[in-house]
N, C-alpha and C positions, 0 to 999 in steps of 0.2 A: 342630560345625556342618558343615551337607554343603560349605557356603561363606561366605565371611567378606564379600561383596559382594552387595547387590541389583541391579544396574544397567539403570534404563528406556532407555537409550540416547536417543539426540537426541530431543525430543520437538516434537511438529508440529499449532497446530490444527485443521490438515486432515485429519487421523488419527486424533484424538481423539473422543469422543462427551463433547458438552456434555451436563451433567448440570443441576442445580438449581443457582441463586445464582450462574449461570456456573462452576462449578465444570467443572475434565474430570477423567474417569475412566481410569486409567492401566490398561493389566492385571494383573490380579493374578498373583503370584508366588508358589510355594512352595518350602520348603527344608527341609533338614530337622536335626532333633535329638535327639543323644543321649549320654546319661551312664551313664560308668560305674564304679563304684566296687568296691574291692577286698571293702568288707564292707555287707553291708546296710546302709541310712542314708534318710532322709526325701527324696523327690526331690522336693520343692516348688521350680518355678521360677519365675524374673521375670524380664521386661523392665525392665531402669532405660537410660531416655532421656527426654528431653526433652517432656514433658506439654504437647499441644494442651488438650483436655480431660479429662476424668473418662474420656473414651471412645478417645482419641487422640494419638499424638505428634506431633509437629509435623515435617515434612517442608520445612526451613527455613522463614519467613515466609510463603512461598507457596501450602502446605497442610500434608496431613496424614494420615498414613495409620495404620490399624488391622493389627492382629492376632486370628491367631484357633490358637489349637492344635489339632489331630485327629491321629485315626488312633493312639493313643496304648497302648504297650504295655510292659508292665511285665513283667521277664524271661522275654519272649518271650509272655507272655499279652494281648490284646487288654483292655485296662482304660478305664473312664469316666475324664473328670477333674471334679474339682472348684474352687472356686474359695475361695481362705482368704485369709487378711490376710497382709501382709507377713513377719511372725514366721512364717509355712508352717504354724503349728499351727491350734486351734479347728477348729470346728462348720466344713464346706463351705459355700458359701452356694450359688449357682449349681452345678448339676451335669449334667453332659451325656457325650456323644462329640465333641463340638465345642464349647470355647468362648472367647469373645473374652477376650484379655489384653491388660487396662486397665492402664492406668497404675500405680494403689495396689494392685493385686490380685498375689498366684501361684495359681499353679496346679501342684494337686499330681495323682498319681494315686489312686485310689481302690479299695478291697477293701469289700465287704459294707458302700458307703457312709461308709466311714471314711480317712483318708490312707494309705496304702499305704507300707510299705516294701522297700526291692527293692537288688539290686549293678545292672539294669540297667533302664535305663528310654529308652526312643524315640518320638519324634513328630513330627508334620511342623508346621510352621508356613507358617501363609497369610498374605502380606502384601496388603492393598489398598492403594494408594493415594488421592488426589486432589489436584488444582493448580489454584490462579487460574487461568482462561485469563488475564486482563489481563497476567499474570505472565511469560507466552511472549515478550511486545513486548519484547526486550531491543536493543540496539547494539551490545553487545558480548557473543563468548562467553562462560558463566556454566556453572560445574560446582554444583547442586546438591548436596550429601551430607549426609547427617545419621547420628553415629554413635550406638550405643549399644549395650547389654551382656547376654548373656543370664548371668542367675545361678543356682547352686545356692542357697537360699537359706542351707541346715542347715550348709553350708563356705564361702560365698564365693566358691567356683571358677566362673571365668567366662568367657565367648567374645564377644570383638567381635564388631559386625555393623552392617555400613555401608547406608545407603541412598542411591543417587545418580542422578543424571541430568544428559544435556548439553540445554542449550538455545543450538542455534548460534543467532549473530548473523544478521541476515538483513531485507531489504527488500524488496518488491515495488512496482513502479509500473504501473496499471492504465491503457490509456490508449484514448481510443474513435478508432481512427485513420478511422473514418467511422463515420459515422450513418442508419440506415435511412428510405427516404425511400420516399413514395408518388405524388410529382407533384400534380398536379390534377385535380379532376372536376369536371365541370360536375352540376347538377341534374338537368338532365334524364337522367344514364345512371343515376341511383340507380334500384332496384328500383319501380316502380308499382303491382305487386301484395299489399301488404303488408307486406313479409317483407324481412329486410335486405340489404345490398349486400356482398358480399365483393370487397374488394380485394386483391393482392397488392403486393408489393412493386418496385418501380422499381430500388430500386439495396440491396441485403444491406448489413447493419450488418460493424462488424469491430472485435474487441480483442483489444489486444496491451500481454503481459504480461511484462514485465523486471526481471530478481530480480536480485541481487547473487551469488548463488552456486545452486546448486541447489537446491531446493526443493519439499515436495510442498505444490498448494495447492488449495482447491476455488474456486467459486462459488456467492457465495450473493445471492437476490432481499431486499434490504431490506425494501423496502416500495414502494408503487405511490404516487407523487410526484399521482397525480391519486384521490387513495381516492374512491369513491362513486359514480363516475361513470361505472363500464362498464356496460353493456346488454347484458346475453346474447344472439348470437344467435339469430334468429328464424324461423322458413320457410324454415329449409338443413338439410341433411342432416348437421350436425353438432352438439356438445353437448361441452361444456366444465364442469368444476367449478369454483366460484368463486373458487378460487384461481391459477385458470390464466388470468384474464380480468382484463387491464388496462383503465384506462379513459382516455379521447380526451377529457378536458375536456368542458365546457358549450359550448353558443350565445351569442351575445350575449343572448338571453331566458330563459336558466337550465335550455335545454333538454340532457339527456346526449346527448351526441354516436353512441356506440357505444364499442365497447370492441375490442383485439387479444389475440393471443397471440403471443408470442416463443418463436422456437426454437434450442435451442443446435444448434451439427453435429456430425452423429454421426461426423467428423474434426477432427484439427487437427495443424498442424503448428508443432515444437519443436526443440530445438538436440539431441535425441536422438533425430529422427525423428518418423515420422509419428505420429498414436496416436489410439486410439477413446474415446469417450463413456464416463462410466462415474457412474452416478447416485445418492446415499442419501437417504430417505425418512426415517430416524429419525435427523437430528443427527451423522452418519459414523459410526452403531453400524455398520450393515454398508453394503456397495458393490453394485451390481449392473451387470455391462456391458448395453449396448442396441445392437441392431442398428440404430438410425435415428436420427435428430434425438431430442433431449429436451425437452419444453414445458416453458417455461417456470413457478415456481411460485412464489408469493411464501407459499405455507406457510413459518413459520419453521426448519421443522426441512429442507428440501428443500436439496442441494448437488449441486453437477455438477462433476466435474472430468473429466482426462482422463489415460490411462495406455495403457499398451501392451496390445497385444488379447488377451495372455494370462495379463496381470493386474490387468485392470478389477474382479475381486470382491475385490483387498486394497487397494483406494481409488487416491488419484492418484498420478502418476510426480514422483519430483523432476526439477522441468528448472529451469533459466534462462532459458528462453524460449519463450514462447507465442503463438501467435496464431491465432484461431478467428473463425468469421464467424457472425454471429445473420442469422437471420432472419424473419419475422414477415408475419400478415394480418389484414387489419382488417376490421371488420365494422362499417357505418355502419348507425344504427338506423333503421327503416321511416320511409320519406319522410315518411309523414303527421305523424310525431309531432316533426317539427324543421319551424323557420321559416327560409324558404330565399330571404330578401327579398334577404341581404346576404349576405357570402363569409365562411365560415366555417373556421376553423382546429382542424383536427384534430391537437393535440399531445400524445401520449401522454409520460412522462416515468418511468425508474425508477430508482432505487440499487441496483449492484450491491455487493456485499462481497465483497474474496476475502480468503477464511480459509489461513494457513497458518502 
Protein backbone atom coordinates (compact mmCIF):
# COMPACT_ATOMS: atom_id res chain seq x y z
CA UNK A 1 0.00 0.00 0.00
CA UNK A 2 1.32 3.55 -0.90
CA UNK A 3 0.18 4.04 3.02
CA UNK A 4 -0.99 2.33 5.88
CA UNK A 5 -3.23 5.58 7.14
CA UNK A 6 -6.37 7.51 5.74
CA UNK A 7 -6.49 10.47 7.84
CA UNK A 8 -9.54 13.27 7.44
CA UNK A 9 -8.01 15.29 10.12
CA UNK A 10 -10.21 17.49 12.54
CA UNK A 11 -13.47 17.44 11.09
CA UNK A 12 -15.79 20.82 11.13
CA UNK A 13 -19.52 21.19 10.22
CA UNK A 14 -18.84 24.25 8.91
CA UNK A 15 -16.69 22.74 6.22
CA UNK A 16 -18.42 20.08 5.50
CA UNK A 17 -21.33 19.88 2.83
CA UNK A 18 -24.63 18.39 4.32
CA UNK A 19 -25.69 15.67 2.17
CA UNK A 20 -28.99 13.61 2.48
CA UNK A 21 -30.37 12.04 6.02
CA UNK A 22 -27.95 14.69 7.49
CA UNK A 23 -25.25 12.88 6.50
CA UNK A 24 -21.66 15.11 5.68
CA UNK A 25 -19.66 14.19 2.95
CA UNK A 26 -15.94 13.99 3.81
CA UNK A 27 -13.27 14.20 0.62
CA UNK A 28 -12.59 11.55 -1.02
CA UNK A 29 -9.06 9.94 -0.76
CA UNK A 30 -7.01 7.76 -3.03
CA UNK A 31 -4.14 5.41 -2.39
CA UNK A 32 -2.66 3.28 -3.83
CA UNK A 33 -1.90 -0.71 -4.46
CA UNK A 34 0.22 -3.10 -5.31
CA UNK A 35 1.42 -6.81 -5.55
CA UNK A 36 4.04 -8.49 -6.26
CA UNK A 37 4.82 -12.02 -6.63
CA UNK A 38 7.87 -14.01 -7.59
CA UNK A 39 5.76 -16.44 -9.89
CA UNK A 40 2.65 -15.74 -11.73
CA UNK A 41 -0.46 -16.51 -9.40
CA UNK A 42 -4.40 -15.20 -9.27
CA UNK A 43 -4.32 -11.51 -7.92
CA UNK A 44 -7.96 -11.55 -6.80
CA UNK A 45 -8.13 -8.95 -3.98
CA UNK A 46 -10.30 -8.03 -0.87
CA UNK A 47 -11.22 -5.80 1.60
CA UNK A 48 -11.96 -7.64 4.99
CA UNK A 49 -13.27 -4.92 7.53
CA UNK A 50 -16.20 -4.19 9.24
CA UNK A 51 -19.62 -4.45 6.96
CA UNK A 52 -21.86 -1.18 7.13
CA UNK A 53 -23.84 -2.80 4.42
CA UNK A 54 -23.89 -5.01 1.30
CA UNK A 55 -22.26 -1.76 -0.10
CA UNK A 56 -20.23 -0.44 2.84
CA UNK A 57 -17.96 -0.58 5.87
CA UNK A 58 -18.69 1.06 8.78
CA UNK A 59 -16.55 4.18 9.54
CA UNK A 60 -17.15 3.49 13.37
CA UNK A 61 -20.97 3.90 14.59
CA UNK A 62 -21.04 7.16 12.95
CA UNK A 63 -20.98 6.33 9.20
CA UNK A 64 -19.38 4.67 6.53
CA UNK A 65 -17.48 4.86 3.82
CA UNK A 66 -17.11 2.98 0.25
CA UNK A 67 -14.41 1.74 -2.06
CA UNK A 68 -13.94 1.76 -5.32
CA UNK A 69 -10.66 0.32 -7.40
CA UNK A 70 -9.20 1.84 -10.85
CA UNK A 71 -6.65 2.44 -12.98
CA UNK A 72 -5.77 -1.08 -12.65
CA UNK A 73 -2.75 -2.78 -14.47
CA UNK A 74 -1.54 -5.99 -14.81
CA UNK A 75 2.49 -6.38 -15.45
CA UNK A 76 2.55 -3.20 -16.60
CA UNK A 77 -0.47 -3.52 -19.10
CA UNK A 78 -3.67 -1.36 -18.50
CA UNK A 79 -6.44 -4.28 -17.51
CA UNK A 80 -10.40 -4.12 -16.59
CA UNK A 81 -11.37 -5.69 -13.22
CA UNK A 82 -13.92 -7.90 -12.42
CA UNK A 83 -15.78 -8.67 -9.60
CA UNK A 84 -15.81 -12.76 -8.26
CA UNK A 85 -16.77 -14.15 -4.93
CA UNK A 86 -14.74 -14.40 -2.18
CA UNK A 87 -12.83 -17.88 -3.33
CA UNK A 88 -11.29 -15.16 -6.44
CA UNK A 89 -12.48 -17.86 -8.82
CA UNK A 90 -15.97 -18.26 -11.05
CA UNK A 91 -17.65 -16.46 -13.68
CA UNK A 92 -16.81 -12.23 -13.17
CA UNK A 93 -19.99 -10.72 -12.32
CA UNK A 94 -19.56 -6.84 -12.51
CA UNK A 95 -16.95 -5.88 -14.94
CA UNK A 96 -15.42 -2.37 -15.62
CA UNK A 97 -12.34 0.11 -15.26
CA UNK A 98 -13.72 1.22 -12.19
CA UNK A 99 -15.40 -0.83 -9.60
CA UNK A 100 -16.88 -0.64 -6.15
CA UNK A 101 -15.42 -3.17 -3.45
CA UNK A 102 -18.13 -4.43 -1.32
CA UNK A 103 -17.94 -6.05 1.30
CA UNK A 104 -18.55 -10.09 0.13
CA UNK A 105 -16.99 -9.30 -3.19
CA UNK A 106 -12.94 -9.39 -4.78
CA UNK A 107 -11.81 -8.22 -7.35
CA UNK A 108 -9.64 -9.61 -9.68
CA UNK A 109 -8.03 -8.53 -12.95
CA UNK A 110 -9.08 -9.58 -16.02
CA UNK A 111 -7.53 -10.93 -19.76
CA UNK A 112 -10.13 -11.54 -22.77
CA UNK A 113 -12.87 -11.28 -19.86
CA UNK A 114 -11.53 -14.06 -17.80
CA UNK A 115 -9.30 -13.63 -14.15
CA UNK A 116 -6.02 -12.85 -15.33
CA UNK A 117 -2.86 -14.15 -14.01
CA UNK A 118 0.30 -11.94 -13.59
CA UNK A 119 3.87 -11.56 -10.98
CA UNK A 120 2.56 -7.95 -11.03
CA UNK A 121 -0.54 -6.24 -10.55
CA UNK A 122 -1.40 -2.30 -9.41
CA UNK A 123 -4.19 -0.12 -8.60
CA UNK A 124 -5.35 2.84 -6.92
CA UNK A 125 -8.07 2.76 -4.68
CA UNK A 126 -10.81 5.49 -3.91
CA UNK A 127 -12.05 5.86 -0.61
CA UNK A 128 -15.33 7.88 0.03
CA UNK A 129 -16.49 8.56 3.15
CA UNK A 130 -19.58 9.85 5.14
CA UNK A 131 -20.56 10.83 9.12
CA UNK A 132 -23.66 11.79 11.19
CA UNK A 133 -23.43 15.35 11.43
CA UNK A 134 -25.36 14.86 14.99
CA UNK A 135 -22.06 12.81 15.40
CA UNK A 136 -19.60 16.12 15.49
CA UNK A 137 -21.51 17.45 18.85
CA UNK A 138 -18.93 15.67 21.02
CA UNK A 139 -17.41 17.22 24.70
CA UNK A 140 -14.66 15.65 24.54
CA UNK A 141 -11.86 14.81 21.93
CA UNK A 142 -12.70 11.59 20.17
CA UNK A 143 -10.05 9.90 17.58
CA UNK A 144 -12.27 8.02 14.97
CA UNK A 145 -10.40 5.00 13.29
CA UNK A 146 -11.59 2.03 11.81
CA UNK A 147 -8.99 -0.69 10.73
CA UNK A 148 -8.92 -3.27 8.19
CA UNK A 149 -7.04 -5.39 5.70
CA UNK A 150 -6.34 -5.60 2.17
CA UNK A 151 -5.87 -9.30 0.87
CA UNK A 152 -4.38 -11.48 -1.59
CA UNK A 153 -7.06 -13.77 -1.78
CA UNK A 154 -4.95 -17.15 -3.78
CA UNK A 155 -2.10 -16.42 -0.38
CA UNK A 156 -3.50 -14.70 2.40
CA UNK A 157 -0.79 -12.00 2.26
CA UNK A 158 -2.15 -8.92 3.42
CA UNK A 159 -1.64 -4.84 4.27
CA UNK A 160 -3.36 -3.07 7.02
CA UNK A 161 -5.24 0.13 6.37
CA UNK A 162 -6.57 2.48 8.96
CA UNK A 163 -9.14 5.00 8.53
CA UNK A 164 -9.30 7.91 10.92
CA UNK A 165 -10.23 11.26 12.00
CA UNK A 166 -10.05 13.83 14.90
CA UNK A 167 -13.32 15.39 16.04
CA UNK A 168 -12.08 18.27 18.62
CA UNK A 169 -14.09 18.93 21.41
CA UNK A 170 -15.50 22.35 21.17
CA UNK A 171 -18.54 24.86 22.08
CA UNK A 172 -19.79 28.00 20.75
CA UNK A 173 -22.02 30.56 22.66
CA UNK A 174 -24.08 32.82 20.28
CA UNK A 175 -25.22 35.82 22.02
CA UNK A 176 -27.25 38.84 20.51
CA UNK A 177 -25.32 41.64 22.53
CA UNK A 178 -28.17 44.15 20.81
CA UNK A 179 -31.08 44.07 18.86
CA UNK A 180 -32.03 45.99 15.85
CA UNK A 181 -34.34 48.50 16.39
CA UNK A 182 -36.44 50.87 14.31
CA UNK A 183 -38.02 53.61 16.82
CA UNK A 184 -41.40 54.80 15.90
CA UNK A 185 -43.71 56.06 13.18
CA UNK A 186 -46.39 57.80 13.32
CA UNK A 187 -49.17 57.09 10.38
CA UNK A 188 -49.20 59.88 8.92
CA UNK A 189 -45.21 59.47 7.48
CA UNK A 190 -46.17 56.12 5.85
CA UNK A 191 -46.21 56.35 1.96
CA UNK A 192 -49.80 57.95 0.68
CA UNK A 193 -49.43 56.92 -2.71
CA UNK A 194 -49.73 53.47 -2.82
CA UNK A 195 -46.65 51.91 -2.57
CA UNK A 196 -44.70 50.85 0.77
CA UNK A 197 -42.60 52.73 3.32
CA UNK A 198 -38.99 51.94 3.71
CA UNK A 199 -37.47 52.33 6.90
CA UNK A 200 -34.09 51.94 8.10
CA UNK A 201 -32.69 51.19 10.89
CA UNK A 202 -32.31 53.35 14.39
CA UNK A 203 -29.70 51.41 16.12
CA UNK A 204 -27.65 48.05 13.95
CA UNK A 205 -28.15 44.56 15.63
CA UNK A 206 -24.78 42.89 16.93
CA UNK A 207 -23.47 39.04 17.64
CA UNK A 208 -20.93 37.89 19.38
CA UNK A 209 -19.68 34.62 19.12
CA UNK A 210 -17.32 32.59 21.93
CA UNK A 211 -15.92 29.33 21.31
CA UNK A 212 -13.80 27.33 23.70
CA UNK A 213 -10.79 27.05 21.48
CA UNK A 214 -10.65 27.92 17.86
CA UNK A 215 -13.10 27.00 15.55
CA UNK A 216 -14.30 27.39 11.98
CA UNK A 217 -17.92 28.04 12.01
CA UNK A 218 -20.74 29.38 9.54
CA UNK A 219 -24.17 30.95 10.04
CA UNK A 220 -27.07 29.62 9.31
CA UNK A 221 -31.03 31.40 8.89
CA UNK A 222 -33.36 28.61 10.63
CA UNK A 223 -36.28 29.67 9.82
CA UNK A 224 -38.42 32.96 9.93
CA UNK A 225 -40.17 32.84 13.62
CA UNK A 226 -43.11 35.00 11.77
CA UNK A 227 -43.64 32.37 8.26
CA UNK A 228 -46.36 33.92 6.22
CA UNK A 229 -46.41 37.26 6.91
CA UNK A 230 -43.99 39.21 4.70
CA UNK A 231 -45.28 41.57 2.03
CA UNK A 232 -43.00 42.04 -0.87
CA UNK A 233 -42.05 45.32 -1.44
CA UNK A 234 -44.04 47.40 -3.52
CA UNK A 235 -43.72 50.94 -5.64
CA UNK A 236 -39.70 51.14 -4.75
CA UNK A 237 -36.96 50.50 -6.82
CA UNK A 238 -36.11 47.31 -5.32
CA UNK A 239 -37.11 43.42 -5.55
CA UNK A 240 -36.08 40.78 -3.36
CA UNK A 241 -36.72 36.80 -3.64
CA UNK A 242 -38.74 35.23 -1.24
CA UNK A 243 -36.41 33.82 0.65
CA UNK A 244 -34.70 36.96 1.47
CA UNK A 245 -38.06 38.55 2.88
CA UNK A 246 -38.70 38.30 6.53
CA UNK A 247 -41.96 39.06 7.86
CA UNK A 248 -43.18 41.85 10.72
CA UNK A 249 -46.32 39.84 12.18
CA UNK A 250 -50.06 40.91 11.58
CA UNK A 251 -52.33 43.85 12.85
CA UNK A 252 -54.58 43.40 15.57
CA UNK A 253 -57.24 42.66 12.41
CA UNK A 254 -55.01 39.91 10.89
CA UNK A 255 -53.76 42.33 8.52
CA UNK A 256 -49.51 41.56 7.39
CA UNK A 257 -47.73 44.14 8.44
CA UNK A 258 -44.64 44.22 5.73
CA UNK A 259 -41.74 42.31 5.73
CA UNK A 260 -37.48 43.11 6.18
CA UNK A 261 -34.35 42.09 5.07
CA UNK A 262 -31.26 41.48 7.18
CA UNK A 263 -27.76 41.95 6.35
CA UNK A 264 -24.70 40.44 7.57
CA UNK A 265 -21.35 42.92 7.26
CA UNK A 266 -19.14 42.54 4.89
CA UNK A 267 -16.45 42.75 8.08
CA UNK A 268 -16.01 41.53 11.30
CA UNK A 269 -13.78 41.56 13.86
CA UNK A 270 -12.01 38.37 15.73
CA UNK A 271 -9.34 37.29 18.18
CA UNK A 272 -7.17 36.80 14.72
CA UNK A 273 -8.10 40.12 13.21
CA UNK A 274 -10.19 41.65 11.07
CA UNK A 275 -11.75 39.48 8.34
CA UNK A 276 -14.29 39.52 5.36
CA UNK A 277 -17.75 37.97 4.44
CA UNK A 278 -17.35 34.95 2.78
CA UNK A 279 -20.87 33.24 1.60
CA UNK A 280 -22.27 29.23 0.38
CA UNK A 281 -25.29 28.72 -1.62
CA UNK A 282 -25.03 24.94 -1.70
CA UNK A 283 -24.86 23.49 2.04
CA UNK A 284 -20.57 24.73 2.46
CA UNK A 285 -20.04 22.43 -0.91
CA UNK A 286 -18.04 25.61 -2.07
CA UNK A 287 -17.37 29.50 -0.55
CA UNK A 288 -17.35 32.47 -2.32
CA UNK A 289 -15.89 35.98 -0.91
CA UNK A 290 -18.19 39.23 -1.41
CA UNK A 291 -17.27 42.64 -1.67
CA UNK A 292 -20.43 44.08 0.57
CA UNK A 293 -22.95 43.06 3.16
CA UNK A 294 -24.59 39.62 2.56
CA UNK A 295 -28.66 39.44 2.52
CA UNK A 296 -29.84 37.67 4.47
CA UNK A 297 -31.50 34.09 3.41
CA UNK A 298 -33.43 31.65 5.18
CA UNK A 299 -33.07 29.05 2.05
CA UNK A 300 -31.87 25.94 3.92
CA UNK A 301 -28.79 25.35 2.24
CA UNK A 302 -27.45 29.43 2.49
CA UNK A 303 -24.40 29.92 5.33
CA UNK A 304 -22.31 32.98 5.95
CA UNK A 305 -19.38 32.98 7.73
CA UNK A 306 -16.17 34.93 7.80
CA UNK A 307 -12.37 34.43 6.99
CA UNK A 308 -9.52 36.39 5.99
CA UNK A 309 -9.63 38.24 2.56
CA UNK A 310 -7.47 35.83 0.99
CA UNK A 311 -9.19 32.85 1.97
CA UNK A 312 -12.90 33.52 1.71
CA UNK A 313 -13.34 30.71 -1.28
CA UNK A 314 -12.03 27.74 1.29
CA UNK A 315 -14.97 28.64 3.65
CA UNK A 316 -14.63 30.23 7.45
CA UNK A 317 -11.42 31.08 9.52
CA UNK A 318 -11.08 29.22 13.02
CA UNK A 319 -11.30 31.89 15.60
CA UNK A 320 -12.48 32.11 19.32
CA UNK A 321 -14.05 34.93 18.80
CA UNK A 322 -16.37 36.74 16.85
CA UNK A 323 -18.34 39.62 16.71
CA UNK A 324 -20.26 41.11 13.63
CA UNK A 325 -23.03 43.61 13.43
CA UNK A 326 -26.50 42.83 11.29
CA UNK A 327 -28.24 45.21 9.80
CA UNK A 328 -31.52 45.35 8.19
CA UNK A 329 -34.75 47.62 6.36
CA UNK A 330 -38.10 47.35 6.73
CA UNK A 331 -40.74 47.78 4.40
CA UNK A 332 -44.23 48.67 5.76
CA UNK A 333 -47.02 47.54 3.40
CA UNK A 334 -49.11 50.23 1.40
CA UNK A 335 -51.05 52.45 3.95
CA UNK A 336 -54.20 51.49 2.47
CA UNK A 337 -54.15 47.78 3.11
CA UNK A 338 -53.48 48.14 7.18
CA UNK A 339 -55.94 49.58 9.90
CA UNK A 340 -54.19 52.27 11.51
CA UNK A 341 -57.07 53.06 14.44
CA UNK A 342 -54.57 51.72 17.01
CA UNK A 343 -50.67 51.45 17.46
CA UNK A 344 -49.15 48.74 15.91
CA UNK A 345 -46.19 46.57 16.65
CA UNK A 346 -44.02 45.61 14.01
CA UNK A 347 -41.93 42.48 15.41
CA UNK A 348 -39.87 40.72 13.01
CA UNK A 349 -38.31 37.55 14.98
CA UNK A 350 -35.59 34.73 13.42
CA UNK A 351 -33.41 31.59 14.51
CA UNK A 352 -30.06 31.78 13.82
CA UNK A 353 -27.79 28.40 13.68
CA UNK A 354 -24.24 28.55 13.84
CA UNK A 355 -22.85 25.44 12.43
CA UNK A 356 -19.42 24.36 13.14
Amino acid sequence: MSTTHVDYGRLSRATLAVEAKGMLGLPARTIGLHVRCDEPGDMAVMFRGAAADERGFLFTEAGRFVMRLRDARLDGVPVDLGQVDRGGGGVPGQVGASLAWNPDAALTPLAHGHAAMGRDFSASIEITARVDEAALAVGDAARWTTTGSVELVATGASADLAVQAEVQPGRCNVDVVRHLSFGRVRSADLDSHGASTRLTAIQAGRLQVLCDGPLPFAFRIMRDERPGTAVAPTGLDVTYPESQLFGLGKTPAGERIGSYVLRWAAGATSDRGELRATHSLDGSRSWAATGGAIVADHDGAARVGYAAPTQATTGPLAVKALDVTLDATIFIAPKASLSLDEEIHADGLMTIEIIY
